[in-house]
N, C-alpha and C positions, 0 to 999 in steps of 0.2 A: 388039323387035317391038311395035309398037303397033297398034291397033284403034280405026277410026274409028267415032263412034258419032252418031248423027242424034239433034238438039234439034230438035224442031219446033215447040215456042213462039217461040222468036226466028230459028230458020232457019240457026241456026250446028252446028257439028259440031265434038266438041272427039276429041283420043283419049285410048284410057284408057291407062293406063300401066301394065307388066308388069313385075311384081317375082318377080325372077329369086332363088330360095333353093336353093343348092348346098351336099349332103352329101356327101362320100361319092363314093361313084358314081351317087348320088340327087340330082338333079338336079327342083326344084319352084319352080313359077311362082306369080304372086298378082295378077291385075287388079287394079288402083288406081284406083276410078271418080274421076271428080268430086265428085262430092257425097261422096268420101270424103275428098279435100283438103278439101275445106273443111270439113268437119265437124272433123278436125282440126288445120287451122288455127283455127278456132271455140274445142274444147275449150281448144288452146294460149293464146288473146287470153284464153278465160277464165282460165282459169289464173295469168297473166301478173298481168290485174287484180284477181284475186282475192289474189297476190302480193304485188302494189302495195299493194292495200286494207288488205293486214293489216299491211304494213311502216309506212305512213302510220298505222294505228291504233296500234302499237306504240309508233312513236314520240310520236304524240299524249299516246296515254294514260302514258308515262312523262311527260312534261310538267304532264299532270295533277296525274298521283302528289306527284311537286314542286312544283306550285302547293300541293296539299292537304295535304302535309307544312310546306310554310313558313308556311300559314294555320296551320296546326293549333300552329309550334313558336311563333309570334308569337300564339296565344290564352293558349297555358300561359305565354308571358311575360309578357302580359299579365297572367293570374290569380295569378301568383308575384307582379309586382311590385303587386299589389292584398291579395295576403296579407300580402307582405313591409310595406306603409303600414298595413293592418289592426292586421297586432301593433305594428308601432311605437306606433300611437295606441293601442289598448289597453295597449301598455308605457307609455305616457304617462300613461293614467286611473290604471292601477295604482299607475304611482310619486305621481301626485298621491294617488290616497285613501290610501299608506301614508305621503304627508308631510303628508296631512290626519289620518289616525291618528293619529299620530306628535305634531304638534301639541296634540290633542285630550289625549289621554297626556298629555303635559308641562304642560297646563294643567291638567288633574285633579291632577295630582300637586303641581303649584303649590297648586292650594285646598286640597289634602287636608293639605300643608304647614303652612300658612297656619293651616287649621282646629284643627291640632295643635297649633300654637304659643300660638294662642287657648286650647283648650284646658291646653297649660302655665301660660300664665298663670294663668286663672281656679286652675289649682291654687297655684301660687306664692304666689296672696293667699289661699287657703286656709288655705296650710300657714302663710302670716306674721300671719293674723288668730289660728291656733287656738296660736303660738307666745308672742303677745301678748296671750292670753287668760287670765284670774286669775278661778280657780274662786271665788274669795270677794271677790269684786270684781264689783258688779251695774250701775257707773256707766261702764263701758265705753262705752256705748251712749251715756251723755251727753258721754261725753268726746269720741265722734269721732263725730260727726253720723251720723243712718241716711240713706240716700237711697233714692227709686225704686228697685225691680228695673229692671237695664239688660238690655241687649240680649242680653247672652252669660249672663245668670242666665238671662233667658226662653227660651234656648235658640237667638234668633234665629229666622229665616227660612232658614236655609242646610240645613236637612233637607230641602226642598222643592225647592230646587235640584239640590242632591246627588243627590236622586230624579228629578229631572228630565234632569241630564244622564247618569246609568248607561240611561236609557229612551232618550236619544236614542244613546248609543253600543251600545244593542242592535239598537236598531233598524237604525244603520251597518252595525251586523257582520252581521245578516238581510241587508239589503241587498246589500253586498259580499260575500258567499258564493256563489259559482259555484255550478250544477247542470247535469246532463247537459251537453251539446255546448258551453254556456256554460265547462265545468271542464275538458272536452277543448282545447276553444280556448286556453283561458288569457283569457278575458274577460270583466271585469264594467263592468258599466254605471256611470254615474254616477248619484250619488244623487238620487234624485228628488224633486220639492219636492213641497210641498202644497198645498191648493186658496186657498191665499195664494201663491203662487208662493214660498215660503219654502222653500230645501233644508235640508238637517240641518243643512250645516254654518253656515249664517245661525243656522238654531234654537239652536245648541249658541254659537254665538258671544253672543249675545242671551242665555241662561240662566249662560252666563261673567261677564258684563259684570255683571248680576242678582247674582248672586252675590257677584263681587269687590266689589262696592259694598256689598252686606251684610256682607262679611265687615270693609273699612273701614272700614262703620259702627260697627262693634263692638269693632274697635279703638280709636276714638276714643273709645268710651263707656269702656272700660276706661282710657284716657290720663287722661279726664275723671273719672272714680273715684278713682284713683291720685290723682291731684290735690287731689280734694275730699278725700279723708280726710289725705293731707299737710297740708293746711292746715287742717283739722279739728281734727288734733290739735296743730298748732302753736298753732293760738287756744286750745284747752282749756291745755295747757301756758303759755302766755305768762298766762291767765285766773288760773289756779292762784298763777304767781306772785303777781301782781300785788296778788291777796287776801293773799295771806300776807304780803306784803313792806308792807304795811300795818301790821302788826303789830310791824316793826320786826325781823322774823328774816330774815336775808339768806341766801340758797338758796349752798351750798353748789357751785362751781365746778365742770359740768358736764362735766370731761374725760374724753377717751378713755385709751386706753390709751397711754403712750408706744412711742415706736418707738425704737427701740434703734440706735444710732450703728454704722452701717456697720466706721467704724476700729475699733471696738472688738469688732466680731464676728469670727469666721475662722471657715474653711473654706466662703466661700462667694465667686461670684465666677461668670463667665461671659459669653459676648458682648452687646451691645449692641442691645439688639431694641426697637422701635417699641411702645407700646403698643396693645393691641387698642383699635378702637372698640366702645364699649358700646352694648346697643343702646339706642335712648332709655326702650322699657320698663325693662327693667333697671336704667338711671338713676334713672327715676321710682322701683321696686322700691326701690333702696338710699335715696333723698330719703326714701321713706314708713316706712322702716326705722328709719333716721336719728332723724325725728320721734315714729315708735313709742316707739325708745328713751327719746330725751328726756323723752315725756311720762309711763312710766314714772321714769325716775328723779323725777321731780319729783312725780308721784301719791305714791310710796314714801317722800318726804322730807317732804311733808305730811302722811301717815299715820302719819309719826314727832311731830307734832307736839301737846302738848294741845289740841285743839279739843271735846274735850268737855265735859259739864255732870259735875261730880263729886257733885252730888244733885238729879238734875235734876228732881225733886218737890218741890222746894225753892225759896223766894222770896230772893231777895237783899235781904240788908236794911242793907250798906254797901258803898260802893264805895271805888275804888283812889284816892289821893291824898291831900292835908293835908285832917288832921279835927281837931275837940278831941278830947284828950285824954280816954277815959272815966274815967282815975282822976286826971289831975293836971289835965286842966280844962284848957288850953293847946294848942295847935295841933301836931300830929304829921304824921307824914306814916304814912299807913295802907298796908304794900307788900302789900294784898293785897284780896280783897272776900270779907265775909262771908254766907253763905248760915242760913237762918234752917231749924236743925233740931234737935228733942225729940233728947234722948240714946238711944242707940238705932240712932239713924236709919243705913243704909250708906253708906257712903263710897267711893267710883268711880274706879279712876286715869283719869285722862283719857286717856290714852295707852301706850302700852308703853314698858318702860323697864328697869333695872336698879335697886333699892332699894339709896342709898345712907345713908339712916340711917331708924333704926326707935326708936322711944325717948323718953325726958323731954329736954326742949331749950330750959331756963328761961323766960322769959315765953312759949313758944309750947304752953306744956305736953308732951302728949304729942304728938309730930309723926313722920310720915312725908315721907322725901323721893325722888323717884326721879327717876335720871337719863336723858333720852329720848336722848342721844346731839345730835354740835354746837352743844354750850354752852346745850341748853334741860334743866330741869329744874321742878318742880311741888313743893310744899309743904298739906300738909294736918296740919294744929295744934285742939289741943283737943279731940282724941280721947278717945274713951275706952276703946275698944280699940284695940288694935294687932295685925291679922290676917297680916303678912309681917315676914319677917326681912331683917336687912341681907343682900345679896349677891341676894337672889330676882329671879326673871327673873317680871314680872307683862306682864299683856297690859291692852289696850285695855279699860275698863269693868270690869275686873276686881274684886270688892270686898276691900278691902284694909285697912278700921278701920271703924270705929262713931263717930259724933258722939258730943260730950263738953262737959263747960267747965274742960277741965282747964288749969292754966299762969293767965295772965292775963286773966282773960275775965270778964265779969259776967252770963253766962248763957248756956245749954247753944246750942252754934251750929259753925257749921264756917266755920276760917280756911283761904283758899285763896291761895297765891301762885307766880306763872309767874314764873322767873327766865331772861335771859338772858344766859350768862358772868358771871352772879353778880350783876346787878341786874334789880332786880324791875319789872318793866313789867305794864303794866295786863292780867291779866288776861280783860276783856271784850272786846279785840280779838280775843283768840284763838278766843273764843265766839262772836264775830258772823263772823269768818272760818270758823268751824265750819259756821251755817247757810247761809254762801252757796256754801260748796264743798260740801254736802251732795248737791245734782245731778254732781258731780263723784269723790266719795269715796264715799257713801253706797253 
């Protein structure tokens, strides 16, 4: 059943519609205007778009979602692979400042080396000066030249260094020490230069270079040392002979020790091994050694020798060679030079020696003889005491008898004669060899 209903704005007439609700035996109707369809058909279109709108927003905004995930997962890879080049280059400063460390170390420890060894040496001629040194022996000093304080006496320049580069490896290690966020990261800076654009590691290279050349220097001085007193004492040595061999005493053949003939040793034996190289210190060391020794034995073999005055307050009033005769008047030969002394007067060995005769010893009267050892021996005649016996061990200057005019003499005097292997040689050489080696023996 429908129900026509009058629109008088547009003059049309629509019907309404009866909505027929059966219960039961209840039977209910419901008019359905117009403007009740379309209100909902209205609600429904909204609905529908409102539908739409949210499904279209849904879907949008998951689009979003995934744009703003893939931004977000391309930032953190971004910031990973900016962390991940971060530490690399910070793994890079680190490995360089611990292979600049590292460096630094091994150069310190190179000079400190270096400086030890300087200091061995300076000991070494230490301990071969105070080994070579004769507490009763004052001509040391003339025998092997003084020189300037060198470089490694005055201590050098290398304290200063040394100070210089522990300040710049503190200053590194200040430096290179992380703090807060710097220690968390694992990152330290490179070292920063100075207002010379100079970094440490320039400074500490520069204070290396300073150094090593100081420390060169000082080698050299030391080489140049070593050197000067080897030849120091070679010339004192060769000096020494040369005075004495004057005299007609030939130096006694400087040998070492022999070395003993392999065949004739046992139990000894083993592989074949290259000799070490020396260093050239230690060459020089043994060359100066060498020369030490020599020049002792040959100081030691002059000190054996009469170079003294046996009264040395005393005028010489003849000398060595043919004279006349003071009792037969004819030409003699005189093996000795007489010194002009009152009875009384002491009598001196010139030398040290062993006494081998003490006694009356026909024209020489009373005479002493002592033997100095390598065919030299000394005579003293016309005594008038005789203060040592045969066999006595006498020393240099030692007083040994009293002038006299006892034996052949024609008045109170002292006969002196130097024999060598048993002929009598002049004497006065041995005297004038006395005063020139006096800077040398004295």
């Amino acid at each position: 059943m429908s129900v026509r209903s009058a629109n008088g704005a547009f003059g049309k007439r629509r019907q309404n519609h009866v909505l027929l609700l059966a219960s039961g035996d209840k039977v209910r109707h419901m008019t359905v205007s117009p403007w009740m369809v379309a209100l909902a058909t209205s609600a429904a279109g909204v609905f529908a778009v409102g539908y739409l709108a949210a499904t279209a927003y849904l879907v949008l905004r998951d689009d979003l979602i995934g744009g703003t995930i893939a931004r977000q997962a391309r930032m953190q890879h971004e910031y990973e692979d900016r962390i991940t080049a971060l530490r690399a280059q910070v793994d890079r400063v680190t490995s360089r400042q611990l292979l600049d460390q590292q460096i630094v170390e091994e150069k310190v420890e190179k000079l400190l080396q270096r400086q030890l060894a300087l200091s061995a040496r300076t000991g070494k001629l230490g301990v071969l000066a105070e080994s070579r040194k004769d507490p009763d022996d004052i001509g040391q000093e003339a025998a092997v030249p003084t020189t300037e304080p060198l470089a490694y006496q005055r201590g050098a320049d290398t304290s200063g260094g040394i100070k210089a580069i522990e300040k710049i490896m503190g200053m590194a290690g200040e430096d290179a020490a992380p703090s807060g966020r710097r220690a968390a990261l694992g990152f330290a800076p490179p070292a920063a230069a100075d207002e010379n654009g100079e970094s440490v590691a320039d400074r500490a290279d520069r204070i290396f270079s300073k150094v090593t050349l100081s420390l060169k220097g000082i080698e050299h001085d030391q080489m140049a040392h070593v050197r000067q007193m080897t030849d120091g004492a070679r010339r004192a040595s060769e000096a020494i002979r040369t005075i004495v061999e004057r005299t007609g005493f030939t130096f006694p053949a400087m040998s070492e020790a022999p070395v003993a003939d392999a065949a004739t040793q046992t139990g000894i034996g083993g592989p074949f091994v290259e000799p070490q190289n020396e260093d050239r210190f230690d060459q020089s060391l043994v060359a100066l050694d060498s020369a030490l020794v020599e020049l002792d034995r040959t100081r030691d073999a002059a000190r054996k020798l009469p170079l003294a005055n046996p009264a040395p307050a005393s005028d010489i009033t003849s000398s060595f060679g043919n004279r006349p005769d003071p009792f037969l008047g004819r030409l003699a030969l005189h093996a000795g030079i007489d010194f002009r002394a009152a009875i009384g007067t002491r009598v001196r060995s010139t030398a040290a020696g062993t006494v081998t005769a003490a006694g009356p010893a026909g024209g020489y009267g009373n005479m002493i003889e002592v033997d100095h050892g390598n065919g030299v021996s000394t005579r003293y005649a016309h005594l008038a005491v005789i203060l040592v016996d045969v066999g006595d061990q006498v020393k240099a200057d030692q007083v040994i008898g009293k002038s006299g005019s006892t034996g052949r003499s024609t008045g109170p005097h002292l006969h002196y004669e130097v024999r060598l292997n048993g002929e009598a040689v002049d004497p006065m050489q041995f005297l004038q060899a006395g005063t020139r080696l006096a800077g040398y023996l004295d």
